[in-house]
N, CA, C and O atoms as a GROMACS GRO file, in nm:
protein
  484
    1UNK      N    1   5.864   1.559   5.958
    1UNK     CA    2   5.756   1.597   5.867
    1UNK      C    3   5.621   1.570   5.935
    1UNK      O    4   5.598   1.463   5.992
    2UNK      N    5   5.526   1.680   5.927
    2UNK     CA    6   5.404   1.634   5.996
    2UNK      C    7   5.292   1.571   5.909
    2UNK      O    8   5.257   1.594   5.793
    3UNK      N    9   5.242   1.474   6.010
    3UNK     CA   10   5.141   1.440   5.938
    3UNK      C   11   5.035   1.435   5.916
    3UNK      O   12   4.958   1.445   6.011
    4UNK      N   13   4.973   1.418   5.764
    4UNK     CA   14   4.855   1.476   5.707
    4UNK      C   15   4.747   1.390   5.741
    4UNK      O   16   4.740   1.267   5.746
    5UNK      N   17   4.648   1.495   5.767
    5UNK     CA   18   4.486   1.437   5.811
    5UNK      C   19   4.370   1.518   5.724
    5UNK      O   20   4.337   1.633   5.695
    6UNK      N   21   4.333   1.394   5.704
    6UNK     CA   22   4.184   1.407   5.630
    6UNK      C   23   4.066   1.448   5.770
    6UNK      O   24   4.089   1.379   5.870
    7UNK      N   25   3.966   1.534   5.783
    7UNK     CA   26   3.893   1.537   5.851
    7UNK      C   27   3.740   1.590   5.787
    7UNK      O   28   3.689   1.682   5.724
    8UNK      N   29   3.699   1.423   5.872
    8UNK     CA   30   3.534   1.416   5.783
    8UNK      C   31   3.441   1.455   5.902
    8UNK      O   32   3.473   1.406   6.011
    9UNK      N   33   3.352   1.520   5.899
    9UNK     CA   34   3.234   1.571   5.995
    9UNK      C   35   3.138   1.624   5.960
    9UNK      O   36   3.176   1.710   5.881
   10UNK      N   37   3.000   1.629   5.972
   10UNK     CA   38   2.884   1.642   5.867
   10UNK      C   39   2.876   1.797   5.929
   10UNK      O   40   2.835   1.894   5.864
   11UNK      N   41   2.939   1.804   6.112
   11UNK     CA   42   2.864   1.959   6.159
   11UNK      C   43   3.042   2.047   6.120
   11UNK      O   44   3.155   2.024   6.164
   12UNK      N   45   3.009   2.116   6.052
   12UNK     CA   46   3.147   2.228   6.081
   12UNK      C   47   3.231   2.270   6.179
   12UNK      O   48   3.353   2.271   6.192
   13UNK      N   49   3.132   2.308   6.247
   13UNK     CA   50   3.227   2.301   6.408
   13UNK      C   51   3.313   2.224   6.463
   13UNK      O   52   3.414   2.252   6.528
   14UNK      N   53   3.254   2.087   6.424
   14UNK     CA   54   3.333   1.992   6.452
   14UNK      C   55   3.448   1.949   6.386
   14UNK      O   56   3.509   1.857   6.441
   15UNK      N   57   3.490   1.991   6.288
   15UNK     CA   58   3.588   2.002   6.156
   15UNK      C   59   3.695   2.116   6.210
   15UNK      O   60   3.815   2.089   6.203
   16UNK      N   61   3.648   2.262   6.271
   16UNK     CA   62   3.726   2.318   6.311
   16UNK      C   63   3.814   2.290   6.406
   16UNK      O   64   3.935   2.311   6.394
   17UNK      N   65   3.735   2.220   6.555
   17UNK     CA   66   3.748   2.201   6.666
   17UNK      C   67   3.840   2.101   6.640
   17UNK      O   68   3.947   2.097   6.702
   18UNK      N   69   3.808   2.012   6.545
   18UNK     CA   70   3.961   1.908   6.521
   18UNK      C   71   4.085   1.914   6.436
   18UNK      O   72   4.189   1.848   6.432
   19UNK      N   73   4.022   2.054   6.349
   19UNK     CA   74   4.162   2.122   6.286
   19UNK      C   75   4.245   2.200   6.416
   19UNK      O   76   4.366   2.178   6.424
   20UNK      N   77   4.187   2.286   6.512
   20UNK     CA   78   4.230   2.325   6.566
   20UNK      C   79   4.348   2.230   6.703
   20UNK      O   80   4.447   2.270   6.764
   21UNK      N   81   4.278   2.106   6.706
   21UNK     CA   82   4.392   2.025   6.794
   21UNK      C   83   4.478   2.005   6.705
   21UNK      O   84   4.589   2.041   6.743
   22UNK      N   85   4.476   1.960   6.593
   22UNK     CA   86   4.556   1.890   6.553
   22UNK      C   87   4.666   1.990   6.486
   22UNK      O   88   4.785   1.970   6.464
   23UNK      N   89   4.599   2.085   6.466
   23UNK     CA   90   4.725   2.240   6.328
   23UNK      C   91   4.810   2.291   6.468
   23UNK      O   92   4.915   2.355   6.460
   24UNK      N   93   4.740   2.248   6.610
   24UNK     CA   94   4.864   2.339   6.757
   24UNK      C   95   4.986   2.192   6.775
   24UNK      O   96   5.100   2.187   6.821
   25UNK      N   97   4.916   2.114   6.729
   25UNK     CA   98   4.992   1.980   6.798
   25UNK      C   99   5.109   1.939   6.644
   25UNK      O  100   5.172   1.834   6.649
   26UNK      N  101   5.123   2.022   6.533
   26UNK     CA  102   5.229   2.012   6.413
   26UNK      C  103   5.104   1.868   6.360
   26UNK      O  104   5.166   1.762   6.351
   27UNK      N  105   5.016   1.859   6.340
   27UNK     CA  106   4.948   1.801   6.214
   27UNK      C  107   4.884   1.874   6.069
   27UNK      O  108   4.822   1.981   6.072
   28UNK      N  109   4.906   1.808   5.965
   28UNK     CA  110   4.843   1.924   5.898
   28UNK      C  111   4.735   1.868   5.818
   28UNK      O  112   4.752   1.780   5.733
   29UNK      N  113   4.622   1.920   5.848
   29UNK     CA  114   4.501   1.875   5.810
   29UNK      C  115   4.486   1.911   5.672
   29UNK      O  116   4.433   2.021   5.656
   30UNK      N  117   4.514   1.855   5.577
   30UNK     CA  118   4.516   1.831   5.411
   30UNK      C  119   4.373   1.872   5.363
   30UNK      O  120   4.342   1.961   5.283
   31UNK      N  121   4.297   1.790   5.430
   31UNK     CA  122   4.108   1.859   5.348
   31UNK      C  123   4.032   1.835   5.478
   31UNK      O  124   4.068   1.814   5.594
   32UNK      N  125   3.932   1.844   5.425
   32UNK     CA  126   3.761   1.832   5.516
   32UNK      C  127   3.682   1.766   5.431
   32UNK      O  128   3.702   1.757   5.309
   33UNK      N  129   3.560   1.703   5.515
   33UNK     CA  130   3.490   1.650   5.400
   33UNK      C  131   3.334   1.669   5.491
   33UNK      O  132   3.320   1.652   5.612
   34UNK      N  133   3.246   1.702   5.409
   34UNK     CA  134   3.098   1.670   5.526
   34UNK      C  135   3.018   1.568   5.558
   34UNK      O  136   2.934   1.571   5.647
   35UNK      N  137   3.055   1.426   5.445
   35UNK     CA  138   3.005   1.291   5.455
   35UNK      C  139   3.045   1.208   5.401
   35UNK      O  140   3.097   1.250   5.298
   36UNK      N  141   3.055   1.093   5.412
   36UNK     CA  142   3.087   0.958   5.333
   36UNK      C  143   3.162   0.937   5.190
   36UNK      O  144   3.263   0.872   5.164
   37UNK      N  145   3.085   1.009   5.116
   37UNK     CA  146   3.113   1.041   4.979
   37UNK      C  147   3.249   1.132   4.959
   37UNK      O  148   3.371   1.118   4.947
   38UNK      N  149   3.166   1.216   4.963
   38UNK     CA  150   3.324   1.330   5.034
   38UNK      C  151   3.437   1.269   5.094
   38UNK      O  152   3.553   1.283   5.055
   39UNK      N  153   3.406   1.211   5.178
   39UNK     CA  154   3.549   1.125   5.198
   39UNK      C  155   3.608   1.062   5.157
   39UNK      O  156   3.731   1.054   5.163
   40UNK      N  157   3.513   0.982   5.086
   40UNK     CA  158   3.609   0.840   4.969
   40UNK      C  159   3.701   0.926   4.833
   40UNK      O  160   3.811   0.892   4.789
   41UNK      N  161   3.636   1.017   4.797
   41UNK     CA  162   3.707   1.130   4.648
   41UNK      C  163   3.805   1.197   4.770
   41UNK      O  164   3.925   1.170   4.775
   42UNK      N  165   3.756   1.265   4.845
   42UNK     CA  166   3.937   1.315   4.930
   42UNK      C  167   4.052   1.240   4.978
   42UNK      O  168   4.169   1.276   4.980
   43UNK      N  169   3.993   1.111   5.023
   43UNK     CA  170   4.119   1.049   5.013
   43UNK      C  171   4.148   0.930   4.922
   43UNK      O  172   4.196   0.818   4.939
   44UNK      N  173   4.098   0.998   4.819
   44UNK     CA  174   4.175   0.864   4.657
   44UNK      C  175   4.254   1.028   4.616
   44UNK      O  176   4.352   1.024   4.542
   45UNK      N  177   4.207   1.158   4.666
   45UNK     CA  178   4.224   1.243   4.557
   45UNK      C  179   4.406   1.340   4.660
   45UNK      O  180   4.510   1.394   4.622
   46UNK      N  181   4.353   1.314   4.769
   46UNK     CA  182   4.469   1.367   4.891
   46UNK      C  183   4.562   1.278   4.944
   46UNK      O  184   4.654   1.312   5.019
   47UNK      N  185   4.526   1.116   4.889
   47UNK     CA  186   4.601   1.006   5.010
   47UNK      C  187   4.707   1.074   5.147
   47UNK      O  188   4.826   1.098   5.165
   48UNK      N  189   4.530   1.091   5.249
   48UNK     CA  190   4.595   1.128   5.413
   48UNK      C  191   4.721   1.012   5.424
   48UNK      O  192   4.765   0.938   5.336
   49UNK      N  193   4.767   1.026   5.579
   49UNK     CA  194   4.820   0.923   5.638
   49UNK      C  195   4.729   0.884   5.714
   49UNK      O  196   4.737   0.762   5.725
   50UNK      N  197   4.612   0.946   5.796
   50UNK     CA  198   4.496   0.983   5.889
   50UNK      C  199   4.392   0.992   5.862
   50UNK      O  200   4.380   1.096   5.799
   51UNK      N  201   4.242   0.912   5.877
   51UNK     CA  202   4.158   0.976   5.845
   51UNK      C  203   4.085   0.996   5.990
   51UNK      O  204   4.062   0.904   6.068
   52UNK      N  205   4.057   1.111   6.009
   52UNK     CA  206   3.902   1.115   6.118
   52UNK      C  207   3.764   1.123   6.098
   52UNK      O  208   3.702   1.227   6.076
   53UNK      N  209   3.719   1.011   6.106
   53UNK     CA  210   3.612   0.954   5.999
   53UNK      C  211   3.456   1.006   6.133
   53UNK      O  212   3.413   0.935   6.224
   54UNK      N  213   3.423   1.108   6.104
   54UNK     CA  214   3.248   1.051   6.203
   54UNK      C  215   3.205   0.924   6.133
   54UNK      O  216   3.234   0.877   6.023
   55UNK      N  217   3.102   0.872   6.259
   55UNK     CA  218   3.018   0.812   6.180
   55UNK      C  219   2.902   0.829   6.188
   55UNK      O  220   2.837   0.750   6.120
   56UNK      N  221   2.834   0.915   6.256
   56UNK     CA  222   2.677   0.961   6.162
   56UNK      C  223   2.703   1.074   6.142
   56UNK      O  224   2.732   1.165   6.220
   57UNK      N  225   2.688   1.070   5.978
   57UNK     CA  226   2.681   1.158   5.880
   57UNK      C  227   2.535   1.108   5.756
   57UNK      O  228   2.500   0.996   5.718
   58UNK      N  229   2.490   1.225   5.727
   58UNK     CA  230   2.400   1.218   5.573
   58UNK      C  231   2.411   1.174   5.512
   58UNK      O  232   2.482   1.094   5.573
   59UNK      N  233   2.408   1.123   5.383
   59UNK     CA  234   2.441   1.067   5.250
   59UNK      C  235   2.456   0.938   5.301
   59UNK      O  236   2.373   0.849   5.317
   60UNK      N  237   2.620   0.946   5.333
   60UNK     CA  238   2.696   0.851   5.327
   60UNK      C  239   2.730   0.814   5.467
   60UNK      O  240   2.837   0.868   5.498
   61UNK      N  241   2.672   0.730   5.579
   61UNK     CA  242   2.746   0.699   5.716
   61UNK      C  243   2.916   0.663   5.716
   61UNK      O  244   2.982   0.614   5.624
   62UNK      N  245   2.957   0.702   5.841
   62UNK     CA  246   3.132   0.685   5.865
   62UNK      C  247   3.166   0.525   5.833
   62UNK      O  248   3.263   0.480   5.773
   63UNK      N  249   3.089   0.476   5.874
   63UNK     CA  250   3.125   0.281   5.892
   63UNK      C  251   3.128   0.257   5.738
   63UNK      O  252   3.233   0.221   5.685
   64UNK      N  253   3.014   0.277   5.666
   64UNK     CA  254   3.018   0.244   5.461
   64UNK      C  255   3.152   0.325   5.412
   64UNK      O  256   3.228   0.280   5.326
   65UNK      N  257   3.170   0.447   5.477
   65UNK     CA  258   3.260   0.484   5.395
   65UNK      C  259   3.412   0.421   5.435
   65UNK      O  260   3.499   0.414   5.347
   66UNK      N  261   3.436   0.382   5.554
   66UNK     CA  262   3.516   0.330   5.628
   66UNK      C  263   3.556   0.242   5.522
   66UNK      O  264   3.668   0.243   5.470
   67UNK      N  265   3.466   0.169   5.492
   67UNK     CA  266   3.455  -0.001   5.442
   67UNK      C  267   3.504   0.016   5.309
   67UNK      O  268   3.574  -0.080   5.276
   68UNK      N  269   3.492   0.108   5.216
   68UNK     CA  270   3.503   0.173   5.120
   68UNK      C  271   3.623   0.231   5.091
   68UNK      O  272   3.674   0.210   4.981
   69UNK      N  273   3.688   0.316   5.187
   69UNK     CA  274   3.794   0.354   5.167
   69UNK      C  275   3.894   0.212   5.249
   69UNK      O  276   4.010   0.246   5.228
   70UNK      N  277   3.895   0.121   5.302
   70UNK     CA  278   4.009   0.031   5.324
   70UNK      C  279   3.964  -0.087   5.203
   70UNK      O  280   4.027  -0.189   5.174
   71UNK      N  281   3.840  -0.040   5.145
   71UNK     CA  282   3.883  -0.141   4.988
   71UNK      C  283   3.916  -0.070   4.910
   71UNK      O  284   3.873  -0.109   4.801
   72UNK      N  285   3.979   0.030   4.900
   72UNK     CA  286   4.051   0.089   4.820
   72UNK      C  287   4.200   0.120   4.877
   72UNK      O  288   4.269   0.178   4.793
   73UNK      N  289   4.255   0.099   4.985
   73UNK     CA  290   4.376   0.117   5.069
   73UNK      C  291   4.307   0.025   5.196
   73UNK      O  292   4.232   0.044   5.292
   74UNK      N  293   4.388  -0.095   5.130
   74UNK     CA  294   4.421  -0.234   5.288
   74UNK      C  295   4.430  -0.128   5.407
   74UNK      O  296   4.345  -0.103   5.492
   75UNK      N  297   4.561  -0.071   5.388
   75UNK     CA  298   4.660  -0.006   5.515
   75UNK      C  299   4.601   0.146   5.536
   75UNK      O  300   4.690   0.216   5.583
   76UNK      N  301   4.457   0.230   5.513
   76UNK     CA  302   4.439   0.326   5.533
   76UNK      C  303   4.427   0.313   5.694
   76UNK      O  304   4.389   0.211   5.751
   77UNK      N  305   4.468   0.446   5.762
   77UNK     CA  306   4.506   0.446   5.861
   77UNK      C  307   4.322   0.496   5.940
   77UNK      O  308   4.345   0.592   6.013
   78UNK      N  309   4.220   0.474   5.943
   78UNK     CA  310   4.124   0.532   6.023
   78UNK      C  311   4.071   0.585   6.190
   78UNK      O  312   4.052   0.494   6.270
   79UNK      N  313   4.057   0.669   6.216
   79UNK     CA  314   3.998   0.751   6.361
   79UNK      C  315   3.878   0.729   6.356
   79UNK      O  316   3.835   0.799   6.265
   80UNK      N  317   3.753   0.641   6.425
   80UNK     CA  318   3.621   0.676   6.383
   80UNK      C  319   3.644   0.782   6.533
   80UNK      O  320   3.722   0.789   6.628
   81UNK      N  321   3.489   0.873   6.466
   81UNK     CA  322   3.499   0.971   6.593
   81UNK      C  323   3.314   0.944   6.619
   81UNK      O  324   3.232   0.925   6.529
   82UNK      N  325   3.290   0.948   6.745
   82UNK     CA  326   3.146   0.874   6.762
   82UNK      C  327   3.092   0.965   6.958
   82UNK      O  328   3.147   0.998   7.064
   83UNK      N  329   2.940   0.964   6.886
   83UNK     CA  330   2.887   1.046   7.013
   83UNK      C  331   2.857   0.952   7.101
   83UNK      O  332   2.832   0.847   7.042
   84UNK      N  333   2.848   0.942   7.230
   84UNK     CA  334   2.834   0.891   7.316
   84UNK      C  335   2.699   0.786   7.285
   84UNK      O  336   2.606   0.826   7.214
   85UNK      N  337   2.698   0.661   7.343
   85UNK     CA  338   2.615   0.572   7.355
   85UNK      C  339   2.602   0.496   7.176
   85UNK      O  340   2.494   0.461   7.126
   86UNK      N  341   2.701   0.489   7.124
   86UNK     CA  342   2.735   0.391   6.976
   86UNK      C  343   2.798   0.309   6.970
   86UNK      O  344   2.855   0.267   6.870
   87UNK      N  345   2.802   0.256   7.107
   87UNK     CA  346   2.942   0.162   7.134
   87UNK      C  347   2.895  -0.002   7.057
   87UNK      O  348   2.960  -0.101   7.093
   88UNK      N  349   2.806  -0.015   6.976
   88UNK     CA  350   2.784  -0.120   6.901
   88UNK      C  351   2.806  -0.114   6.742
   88UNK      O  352   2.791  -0.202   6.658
   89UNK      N  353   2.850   0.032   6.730
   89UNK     CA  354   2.904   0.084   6.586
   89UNK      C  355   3.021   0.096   6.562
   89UNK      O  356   3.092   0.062   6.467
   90UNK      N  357   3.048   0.182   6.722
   90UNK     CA  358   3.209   0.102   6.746
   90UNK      C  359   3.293  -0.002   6.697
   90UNK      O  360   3.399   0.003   6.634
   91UNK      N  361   3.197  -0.131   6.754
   91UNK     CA  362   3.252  -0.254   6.720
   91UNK      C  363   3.210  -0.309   6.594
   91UNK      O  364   3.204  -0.425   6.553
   92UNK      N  365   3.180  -0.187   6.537
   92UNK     CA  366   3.144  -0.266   6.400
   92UNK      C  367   3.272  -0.224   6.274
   92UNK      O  368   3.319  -0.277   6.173
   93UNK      N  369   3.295  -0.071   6.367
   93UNK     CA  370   3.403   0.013   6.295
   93UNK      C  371   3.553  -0.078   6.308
   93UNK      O  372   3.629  -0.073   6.212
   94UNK      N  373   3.580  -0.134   6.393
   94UNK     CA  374   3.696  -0.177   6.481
   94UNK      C  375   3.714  -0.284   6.403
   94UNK      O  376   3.827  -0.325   6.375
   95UNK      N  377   3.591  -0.346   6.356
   95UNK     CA  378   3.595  -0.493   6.279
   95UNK      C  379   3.624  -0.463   6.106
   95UNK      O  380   3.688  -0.533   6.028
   96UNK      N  381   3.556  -0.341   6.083
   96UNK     CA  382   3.585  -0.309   5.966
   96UNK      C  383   3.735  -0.233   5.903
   96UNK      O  384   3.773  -0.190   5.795
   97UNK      N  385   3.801  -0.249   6.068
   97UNK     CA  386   3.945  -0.192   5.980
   97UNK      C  387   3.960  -0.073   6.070
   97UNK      O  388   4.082  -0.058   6.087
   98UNK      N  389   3.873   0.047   6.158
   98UNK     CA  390   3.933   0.100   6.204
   98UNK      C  391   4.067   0.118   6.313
   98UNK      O  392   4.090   0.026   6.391
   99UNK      N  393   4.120   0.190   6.313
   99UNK     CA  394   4.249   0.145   6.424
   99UNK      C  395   4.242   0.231   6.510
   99UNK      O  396   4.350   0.253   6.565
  100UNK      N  397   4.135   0.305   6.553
  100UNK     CA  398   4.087   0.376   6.698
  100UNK      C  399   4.014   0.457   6.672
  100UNK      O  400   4.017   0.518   6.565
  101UNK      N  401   3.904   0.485   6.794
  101UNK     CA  402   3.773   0.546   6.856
  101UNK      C  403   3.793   0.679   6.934
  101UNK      O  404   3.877   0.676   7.024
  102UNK      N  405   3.724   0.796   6.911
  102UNK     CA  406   3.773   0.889   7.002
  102UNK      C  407   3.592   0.928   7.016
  102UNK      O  408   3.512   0.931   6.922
  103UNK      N  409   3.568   0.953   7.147
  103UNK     CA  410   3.402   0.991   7.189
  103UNK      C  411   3.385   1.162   7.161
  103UNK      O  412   3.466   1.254   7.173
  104UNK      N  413   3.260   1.157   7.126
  104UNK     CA  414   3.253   1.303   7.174
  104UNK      C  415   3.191   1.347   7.253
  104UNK      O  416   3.103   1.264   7.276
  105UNK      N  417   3.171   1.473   7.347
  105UNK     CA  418   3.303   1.582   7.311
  105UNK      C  419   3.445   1.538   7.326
  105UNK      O  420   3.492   1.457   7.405
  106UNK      N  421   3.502   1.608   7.234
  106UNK     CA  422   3.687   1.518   7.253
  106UNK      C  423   3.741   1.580   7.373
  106UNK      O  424   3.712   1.687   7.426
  107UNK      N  425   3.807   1.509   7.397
  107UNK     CA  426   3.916   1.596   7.486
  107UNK      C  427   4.044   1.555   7.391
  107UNK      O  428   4.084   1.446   7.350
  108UNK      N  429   4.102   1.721   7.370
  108UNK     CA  430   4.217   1.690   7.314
  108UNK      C  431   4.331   1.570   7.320
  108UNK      O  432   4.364   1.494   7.230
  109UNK      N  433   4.373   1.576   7.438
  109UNK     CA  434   4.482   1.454   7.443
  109UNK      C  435   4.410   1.278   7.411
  109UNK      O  436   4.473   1.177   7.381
  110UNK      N  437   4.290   1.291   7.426
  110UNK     CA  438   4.251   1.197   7.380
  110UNK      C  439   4.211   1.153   7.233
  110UNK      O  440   4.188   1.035   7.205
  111UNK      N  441   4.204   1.246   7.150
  111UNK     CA  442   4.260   1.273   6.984
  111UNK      C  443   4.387   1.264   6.986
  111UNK      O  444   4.431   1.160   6.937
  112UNK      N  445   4.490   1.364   7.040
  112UNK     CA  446   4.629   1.324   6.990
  112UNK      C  447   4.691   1.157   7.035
  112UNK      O  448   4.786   1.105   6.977
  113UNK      N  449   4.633   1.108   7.120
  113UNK     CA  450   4.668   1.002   7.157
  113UNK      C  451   4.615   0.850   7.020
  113UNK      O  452   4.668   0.753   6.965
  114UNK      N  453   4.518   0.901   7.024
  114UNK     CA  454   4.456   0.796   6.887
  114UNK      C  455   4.554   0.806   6.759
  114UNK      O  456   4.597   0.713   6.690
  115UNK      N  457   4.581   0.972   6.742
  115UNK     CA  458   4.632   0.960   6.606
  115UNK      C  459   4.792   0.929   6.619
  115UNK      O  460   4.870   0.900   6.528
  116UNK      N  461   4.815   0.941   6.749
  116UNK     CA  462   4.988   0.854   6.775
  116UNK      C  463   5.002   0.727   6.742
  116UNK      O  464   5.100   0.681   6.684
  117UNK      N  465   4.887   0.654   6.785
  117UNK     CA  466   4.893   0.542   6.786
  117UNK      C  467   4.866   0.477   6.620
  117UNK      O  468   4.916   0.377   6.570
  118UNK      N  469   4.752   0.590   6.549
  118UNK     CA  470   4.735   0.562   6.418
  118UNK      C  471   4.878   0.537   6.342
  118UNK      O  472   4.911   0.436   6.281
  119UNK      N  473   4.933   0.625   6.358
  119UNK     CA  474   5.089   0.663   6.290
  119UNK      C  475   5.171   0.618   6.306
  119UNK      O  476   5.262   0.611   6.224
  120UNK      N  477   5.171   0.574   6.408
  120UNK     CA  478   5.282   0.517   6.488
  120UNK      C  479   5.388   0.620   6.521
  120UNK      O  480   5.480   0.598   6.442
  121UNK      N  481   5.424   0.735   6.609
  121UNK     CA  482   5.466   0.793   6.683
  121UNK      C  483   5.470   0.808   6.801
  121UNK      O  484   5.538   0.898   6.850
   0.00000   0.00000   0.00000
């Protein structure tokens, strides 16, 4: 059975570009969301196994909502996804519960590799 991913990203493109690794590689991306907010109602309303959380987004940043959705699910499984030179948000994500970092631009195997490890596969 494949498994389901939530994917949060404020730019669209970037929502595609990670539906598109993940729908060739047998994942099936359940929703989208464009910020923070959006994410916390998709996954109380979808419970992913996955989330791929940005973290600068509008409204709502990836790290609050992070924090937000593992007080509402201990064991939510999180991806922060982060642009180059945040490596102090990183460690803020890592502390708050995420269970892996992927930079951007992705390189595919370096997404499927995070969300193996998310899942445990």
């Amino acid at each position: 059975m494949s498994k389901r991913v939530l994917v949060v990203d404020d730019a669209a493109f970037m929502r595609m570009m990670v539906r598109d690794i993940l729908e060739k590689n047998d994942y099936e991306v359940i929703g989208e969301a464009k910020d923070g907010n959006e994410a916390i109602e998709k996954y109380q309303e979808l419970h992913p196994d996955v989330v791929m959380l940005d973290i600068t987004m509008p409204e709502m940043d990836g790290l609050t909502a992070l924090k937000q959705i593992r007080a509402i699910d201990p064991n939510a499984k999180v991806i922060m996804c982060t642009a180059m030179g945040q490596q102090a948000m990183v460690l803020d994500a890592i502390t708050a519960g995420a269970v892996d970092f992927v930079v951007k631009p992705f390189a595919a195997e370096r997404v499927l590799t995070a969300l193996r490890r998310a899942v445990g596969d």
